[in-house]
Structure formats: structure tokens, C-alpha cells
N, C-alpha and C positions, 0 to 999 in steps of 0.2 A: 591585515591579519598575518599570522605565524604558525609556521606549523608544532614549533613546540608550547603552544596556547591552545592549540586547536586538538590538539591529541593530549586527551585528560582522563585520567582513569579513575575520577575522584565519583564517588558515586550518591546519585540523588537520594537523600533522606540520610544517607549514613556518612556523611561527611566528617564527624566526630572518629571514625572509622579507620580513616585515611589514612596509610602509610607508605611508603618507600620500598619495602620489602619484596624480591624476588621472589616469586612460585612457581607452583610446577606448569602452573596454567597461568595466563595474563588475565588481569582484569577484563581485560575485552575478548578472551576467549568462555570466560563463564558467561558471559552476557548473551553468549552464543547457546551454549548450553542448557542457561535458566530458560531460556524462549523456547528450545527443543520441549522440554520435559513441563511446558507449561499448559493449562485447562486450554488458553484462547486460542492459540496455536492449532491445538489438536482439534479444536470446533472448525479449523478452515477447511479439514476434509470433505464434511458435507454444506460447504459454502460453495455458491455456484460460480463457478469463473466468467464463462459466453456461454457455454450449452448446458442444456437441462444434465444434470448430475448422472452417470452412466450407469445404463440397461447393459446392452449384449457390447457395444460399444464401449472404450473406456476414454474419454477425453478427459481434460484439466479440470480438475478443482481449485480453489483457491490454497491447498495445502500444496498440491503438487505444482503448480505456478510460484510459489513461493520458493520452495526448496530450487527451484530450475535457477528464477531468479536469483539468490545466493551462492547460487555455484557458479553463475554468470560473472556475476559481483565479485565474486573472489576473483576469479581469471584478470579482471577486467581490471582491478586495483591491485593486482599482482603485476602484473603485465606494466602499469602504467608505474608501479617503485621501481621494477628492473629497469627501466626507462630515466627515470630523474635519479637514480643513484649514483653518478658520478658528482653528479651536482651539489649535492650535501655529505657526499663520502667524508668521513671524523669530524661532523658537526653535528651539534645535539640535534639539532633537524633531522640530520640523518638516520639516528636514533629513535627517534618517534616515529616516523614513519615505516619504520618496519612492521606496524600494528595494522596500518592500511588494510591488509587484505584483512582482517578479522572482522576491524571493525565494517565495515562496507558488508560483509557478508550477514551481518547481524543486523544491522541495517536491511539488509534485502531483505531476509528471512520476516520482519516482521511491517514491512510498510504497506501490508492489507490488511495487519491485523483489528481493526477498527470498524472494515467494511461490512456493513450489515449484508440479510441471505438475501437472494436472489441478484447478484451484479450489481451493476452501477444503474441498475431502472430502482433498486433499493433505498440508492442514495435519493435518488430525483422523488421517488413516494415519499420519503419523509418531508422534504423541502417543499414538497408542494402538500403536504397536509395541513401545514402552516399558511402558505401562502395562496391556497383554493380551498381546504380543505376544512374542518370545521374547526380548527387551528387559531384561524383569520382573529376571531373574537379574542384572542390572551395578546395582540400586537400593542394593544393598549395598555397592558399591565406590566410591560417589560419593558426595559430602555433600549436606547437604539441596538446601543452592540450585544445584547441578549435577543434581539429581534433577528439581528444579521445573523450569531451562530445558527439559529434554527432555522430559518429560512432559504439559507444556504449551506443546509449542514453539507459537511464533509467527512468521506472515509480518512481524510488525510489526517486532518487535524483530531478525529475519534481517536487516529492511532498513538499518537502524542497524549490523548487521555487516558487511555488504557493502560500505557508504559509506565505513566506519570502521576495519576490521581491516587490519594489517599482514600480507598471505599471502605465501607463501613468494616471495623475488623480487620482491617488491613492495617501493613506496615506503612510510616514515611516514605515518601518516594517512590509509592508503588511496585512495580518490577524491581527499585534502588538499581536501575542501568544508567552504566557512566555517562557521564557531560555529552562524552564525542558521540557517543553510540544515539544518544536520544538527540543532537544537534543536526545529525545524521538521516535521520527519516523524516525531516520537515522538511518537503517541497515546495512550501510555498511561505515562506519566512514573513507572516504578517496578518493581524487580527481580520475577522470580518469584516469591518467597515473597509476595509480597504482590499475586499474580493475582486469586484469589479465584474464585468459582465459575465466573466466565466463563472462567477461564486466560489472562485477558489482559494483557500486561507490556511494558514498552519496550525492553530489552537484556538480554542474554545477561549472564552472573557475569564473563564473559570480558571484556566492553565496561565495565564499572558504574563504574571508573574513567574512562576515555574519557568516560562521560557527564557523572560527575562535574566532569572538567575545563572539559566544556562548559558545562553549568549552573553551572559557580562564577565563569565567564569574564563571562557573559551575566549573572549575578545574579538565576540561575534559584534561589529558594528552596527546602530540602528541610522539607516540611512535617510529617515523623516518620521514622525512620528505613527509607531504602530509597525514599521516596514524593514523588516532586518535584510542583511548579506544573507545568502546563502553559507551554510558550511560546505567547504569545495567537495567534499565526497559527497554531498546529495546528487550532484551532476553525474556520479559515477551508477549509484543508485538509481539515479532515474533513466540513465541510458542501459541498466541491464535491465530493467524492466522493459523499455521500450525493444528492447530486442529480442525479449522472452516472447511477451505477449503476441506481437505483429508476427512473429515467425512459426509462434507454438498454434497462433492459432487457425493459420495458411492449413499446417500439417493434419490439425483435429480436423480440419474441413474436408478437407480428402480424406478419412478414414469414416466419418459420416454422409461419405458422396455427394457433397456442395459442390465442390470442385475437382473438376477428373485431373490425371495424371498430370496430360499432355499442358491443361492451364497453370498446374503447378511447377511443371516444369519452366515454362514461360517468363513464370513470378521469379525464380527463385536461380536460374543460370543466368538471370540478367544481372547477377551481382558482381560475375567474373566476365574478365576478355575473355575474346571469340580461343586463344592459347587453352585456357583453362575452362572451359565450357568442351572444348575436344577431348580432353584429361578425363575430365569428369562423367561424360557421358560412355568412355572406354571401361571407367572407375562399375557404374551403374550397368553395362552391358553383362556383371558377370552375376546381377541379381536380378530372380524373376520374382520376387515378391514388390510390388508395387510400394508397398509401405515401407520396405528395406530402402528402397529407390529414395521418396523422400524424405527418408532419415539421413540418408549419407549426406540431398543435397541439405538439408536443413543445421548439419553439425558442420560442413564447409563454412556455410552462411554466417554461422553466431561466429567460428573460430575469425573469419576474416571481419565481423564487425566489432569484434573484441578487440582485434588491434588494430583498426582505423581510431576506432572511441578513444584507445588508452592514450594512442599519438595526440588525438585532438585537444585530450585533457591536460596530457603534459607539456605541449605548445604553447597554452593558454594558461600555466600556471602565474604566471606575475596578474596576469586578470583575473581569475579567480582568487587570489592572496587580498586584492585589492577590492572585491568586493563586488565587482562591476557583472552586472547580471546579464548573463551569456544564452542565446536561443540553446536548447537541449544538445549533447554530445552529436548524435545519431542526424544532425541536420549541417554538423561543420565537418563532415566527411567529405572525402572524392565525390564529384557530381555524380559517377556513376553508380556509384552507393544511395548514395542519398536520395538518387533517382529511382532506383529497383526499391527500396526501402518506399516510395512513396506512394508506389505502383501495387506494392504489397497493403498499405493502408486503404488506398481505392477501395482497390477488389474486397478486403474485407470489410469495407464502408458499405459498399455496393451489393456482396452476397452471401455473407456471412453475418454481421449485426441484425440484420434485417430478413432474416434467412424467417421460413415460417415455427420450426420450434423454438427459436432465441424469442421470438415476439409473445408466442405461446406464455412463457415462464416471467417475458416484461410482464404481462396478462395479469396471466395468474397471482404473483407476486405483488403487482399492483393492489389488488383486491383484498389478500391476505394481511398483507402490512397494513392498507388503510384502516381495517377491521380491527385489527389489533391495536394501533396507534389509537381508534375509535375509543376503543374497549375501555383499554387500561389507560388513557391520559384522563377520562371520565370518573375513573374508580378511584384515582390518585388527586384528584383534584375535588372530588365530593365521595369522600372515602366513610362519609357515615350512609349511605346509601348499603340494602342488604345486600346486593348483588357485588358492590363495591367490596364491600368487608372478605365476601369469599374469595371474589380476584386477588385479591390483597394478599392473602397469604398463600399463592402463587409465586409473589415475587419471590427472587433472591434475597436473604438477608444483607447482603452486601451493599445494596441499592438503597440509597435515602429515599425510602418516600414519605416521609412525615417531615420534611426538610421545612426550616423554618421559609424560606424563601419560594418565590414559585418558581422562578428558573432551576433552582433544584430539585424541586420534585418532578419538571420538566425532563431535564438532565436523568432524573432516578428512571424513567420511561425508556428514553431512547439509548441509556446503557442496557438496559434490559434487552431490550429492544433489537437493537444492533449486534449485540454477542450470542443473539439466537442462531439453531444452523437454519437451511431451509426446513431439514426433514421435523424440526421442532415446532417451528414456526406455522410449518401445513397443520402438524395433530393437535398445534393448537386452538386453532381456529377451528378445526374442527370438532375438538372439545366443546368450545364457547358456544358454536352453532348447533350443540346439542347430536350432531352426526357421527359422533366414535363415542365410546365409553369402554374405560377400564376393561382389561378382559377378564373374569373370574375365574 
């Protein structure tokens, strides 16, 4: 691969479109933009990130994990051009690249947008309505790779369908966001049949061509059949997630008393020498707010994993060019990083994931979803039913559900589905369940 193949501003659906022309904004700055000021976007606010959506407390959403995320991403693919710019200094490479931070930051901004409500216990209820659930019975009517999307669905691959699908009433090319930008949020460059144990995959049977058109645009290689390169900025994408997430959500822990000061201090000065842990702790002696404490050590934390990552990535540029798939940024750091970083993973494996409110909202959310998934994959699937007919004109217009096919009126479901927030999701079920009504 090349970096002036790989940086494309030609944009999905409008490609007749295409010019040359300088503006005041770059192609890959409105893509930033069009995502701000977009519906799905603005539903991440009442999406739940790890804890239940905030009372008196205020913790992460998936809007404000997003936005952290792409300020990370900018840093981080900023950080990592000032770094390789001698290298391509008065080469068209060099040229392109100075797009980097946009595009990576748009990219950041939108690589949840696909996640349905309640976390990633959200993802796992859909795949197991399918594969436990009363699901089981349509495995027979679908072909394999239409059995694998469902079964394994993914927040990753939704996100690639939401940017990219044509829905009812909609324009070509959905969002119409550039080559790099949409080559850019697929982490995992390969159909479902070729998930593997994790079930993790970039696009849906429905998108595989779209992808295709992208990777063949961009001179994204297919390494065996079904299984792309990576584009090298998803490595950057996924290590400022990885640094968001693991660090943002240490901090939410101690602000909802999971974890006292003294273990987060522990976590989180184990990232610097015993030099800078003295620095730091003189830094922290001149505030008595607890939560001021770990916000200093927590903005130290991202700045120094910002630029271990960006080194890591521009080290490894001829292997990322070449295609050759690299364990995450955040793992070919200093051991010491790598190690505090791993320590940090533990603890919130150990008393945070499993903390008793997070399990509460896996709960809760489990039962909501399955009900709904119940409901409406019933009413779409035997839509002359009376109960059916009044679901029905529920949905979104946007949404096929009279699709000739059944993997699409499948699909009409868990886009539905999926783009719900939590707080939608609960009054609807409680609609269904006959427990709310309209207020007069």
C-alpha cells in the first residue's frame, strides 16, 4: 500500500461528484462535521458506555467517550505526522498526509456509532437471540454468511453500515463519507465467516461489496479470500480508543466509589519512573479535591501514551504499508507501559465490568432487548397478524421491512434496533408490556 492511494477524498455514492478543487474546508474536514450535526451521533448521548447513564453522578456515555476518543486520535495522528515528516518532506506522500489528523479524528468520532443501547451485553443479546434465542428456527432459511452476520453480529461492522448503507429515502452512499474516512473505522477487515472465535468482522454480506469498492479504490489488498490489510490509521483509531476507554473508565470508578484514591493512584503512577512519580505526586500535593488528583494523574497518563503509540506506529510504518497485521499500538510500547496499562485492564476486568450496577443494566438490558427483538422480528416476519400491523407502523420509515428478502427484513429489525438509545428502548417495552401510556 501507499499513502497517496490510501488518502482519498473521493466520496461514497457521489463519485460523479469528484474534483480537484481547493476549499475552505477539506473533504475530510466535513466528514467530521456531517457526523457532528448528525441524528445517530446525537443518540450516543443516551447510549450506555460501562455504567448505568448518570443520576447525581456524571460518568461516560458513548457520546462523550466518542468525542474524548477523537481528541485522543487527533493528538495521536498528529503527533505520529510530525514524526514521519522528514521522511516524505516535497513528496506527494507528504502531501496527503497532512490530512491524517482529520481523518483519524472522524474516524474516532464515529467507530460506536453502530453500537446498540445498553454496552456491549447489547451486542451479545442480539447474537444470542439468534443463536439461544427463538432466533435458532430462521438458521435454516439463511445461507451461511447471512447466519454468521447475525449470530455474531457486531457493533463494528453495524458502524460501516450506518455510514454506508443506502436506507429507504436516503441518498447513495449513505453519510457519502470519503474512501479513507469509511476504510478507517473497520477494525476488523473481513466478512463473518472469517470471525473466528472472538466473532469479530468489519461488514455485514449486505456491505462486502461497498467494502470491496473501498479497498480496491484505496489499494487496500485482500490477503485471502474474504480477509483485507488493515488501513494503517485504524491502528491509530484503535489505540486511542484503547486509551480512552481503559483510562476514562479507572477515573468513572473512583467518582462512583469502586475504587478509592489510594488504588488509583497505584493504577495509574505505575506508568512513570519512581523521577516522575515524585514530580507528580509534588504536582497533586497542591490539590485537595480527590477527583482534581485523578484528572492530573489521568491527562499525564493519555499525554505519555499518546506518544509512546504515535512512536510505535511510525516505527512500524513499512509494516503497516505492507499490510502485515500488527498486535494493537498500546501492546508494542515500553514494558512499563504496557505493563501499568495491563494492570489497569485487570482491575477493571476484576471490579469494574462486573461491579454490581454494570451487571444490573447487563440485566436489565438483556430482558429489554430480548423482548423487543421478540416483539418486532415477529411482527416483521408475520406482518398480517393484528398486533403486527400496529407494531409496524412504529417502525421508522427508513427501515425495509417489507424487503423482498428475509435477511432484510431481518436487517430492517436490528437497524431499528440498534439505533435505539437506552432511554427509548426501556419506554418501549414498557409501552409493549402495556406499563406506560401516553400522558394526556
Amino acid at each position: 500500500m501507499n499513502w497517496e492511494s490510501l488518502i482519498n477524498d473521493k466520496r461514497l455514492g457521489m463519485e460523479q461528484f469528484h474534483d480537484s478543487r481547493v476549499h475552505t474546508r477539506s473533504d475530510f474536514q466535513r466528514d467530521y462535521d456531517r457526523l457532528i450535526f448528525s441524528s445517530p451521533f446525537r443518540r450516543l448521548q443516551n447510549k450506555t458506555q460501562v455504567f448505568p447513564l448518570p443520576g447525581s453522578i456524571f460518568v461516560h456515555n458513548r457520546l462523550t467517550h466518542s468525542l474524548e476518543v477523537s481528541s485522543v486520535g487527533r493528538s495521536l495522528a498528529r503527533e505520529a505526522w510530525l514524526r514521519m515528516g522528514g521522511r516524505h518532506q516535497g513528496k506527494e506522500s507528504g502531501h496527503a498526509l497532512e490530512h491524517m489528523p482529520d481523518i483519524v479524528a472522524t474516524a474516532c468520532l464515529c467507530h460506536d456509532l453502530g453500537n446498540p443501547p445498553f454496552g456491549h451485553s447489547g451486542e451479545k443479546t442480539i447474537s444470542t437471540w439468534f443463536t439461544e434465542g427463538a432466533g435458532q428456527k430462521l438458521q435454516e432459511q439463511l445461507t451461511p454468511s447471512q447466519w454468521a452476520d447475525f449470530s455474531n453480529f457486531e457493533g463494528n461492522a453495524n458502524s460501516f453500515r450506518q455510514l454506508s448503507h443506502q436506507f429507504c429515502g436516503r441518498r447513495p452512499g449513505g453519510f457519502a463519507m470519503t474512501y479513507s474516512t469509511l476504510a478507517s473505522i473497520v477494525k476488523y477487515p473481513w466478512t463473518s465467516l472469517n470471525a473466528g472465535e472472538k466473532g469479530k468482522f468489519g461488514f455485514f454480506n449486505s456491505e462486502e461489496e461497498i467494502y470491496r469498492k473501498v479497498a480496491g479504490e484505496l489499494g487496500i489488498p485482500e490477503i485471502k479470500p474474504g480477509v483485507f490489510a488493515r488501513h494503517p490509521f485504524v491502528y491509530i483509531m484503535e489505540a486511542a480508543d484503547d486509551i480512552c476507554y481503559q483510562i476514562m473508565d479507572i477515573e468513572d470508578a473512583h467518582r462512583l466509589g469502586i475504587l478509592s484514591l489510594g488504588e488509583v493512584k497505584e493504577l495509574l503512577l505505575a506508568f512513570f519512573p519512581e523521577r516522575d512519580r515524585s514530580r507528580m505526586e509534588r504536582g497533586m500535593s497542591h490539590l485537595d479535591d480527590p477527583n482534581e488528583q485523578v484528572g492530573y494523574m489521568r491527562s499525564n497518563v493519555i499525554g505519555t501514551l499518546v506518544g509512546c503509540c504515535a512512536e510505535a506506529f511510525v516505527d512500524n510504518e513499512e509494516r503497516l504499508l505492507a499490510g502485515e497485521y500488527m498486535e494493537p499500538l498500546v501492546r508494542q510500547i515500553d514494558p512499563r507501559l504496557s505493563g501499568a496499562y495491563a494492570r489497569c485492564a485487570d482491575t477493571a476486568w476484576e471490579k469494574i465490568y462486573n461491579a454490581p450496577d454494570v451487571v444490573d443494566v447487563d440485566i436489565a438490558g438483556n430482558r429489554i432487548l430480548t423482548y423487543l427483538m421478540d416483539a418486532l422480528m415477529d411482527a416483521v416476519l408475520n406482518p398480517e397478524k393484528n398486533f403486527s400491523k400496529l407494531l409496524l407502523l412504529k417502525m421508522p420509515k427508513q427501515y425495509d421491512i417489507y424487503a423482498e428478502s428475509l435477511y432484510e427484513r431481518i436487517q430492517s429489525v436490528l437497524d431499528h434496533i440498534s439505533g435505539m438509545t437506552d432511554v427509548y428502548a426501556l419506554d418501549l417495552f414498557r409501552k409493549l408490556n402495556g406499563h406506560s401510556l401516553p400522558a394526556v
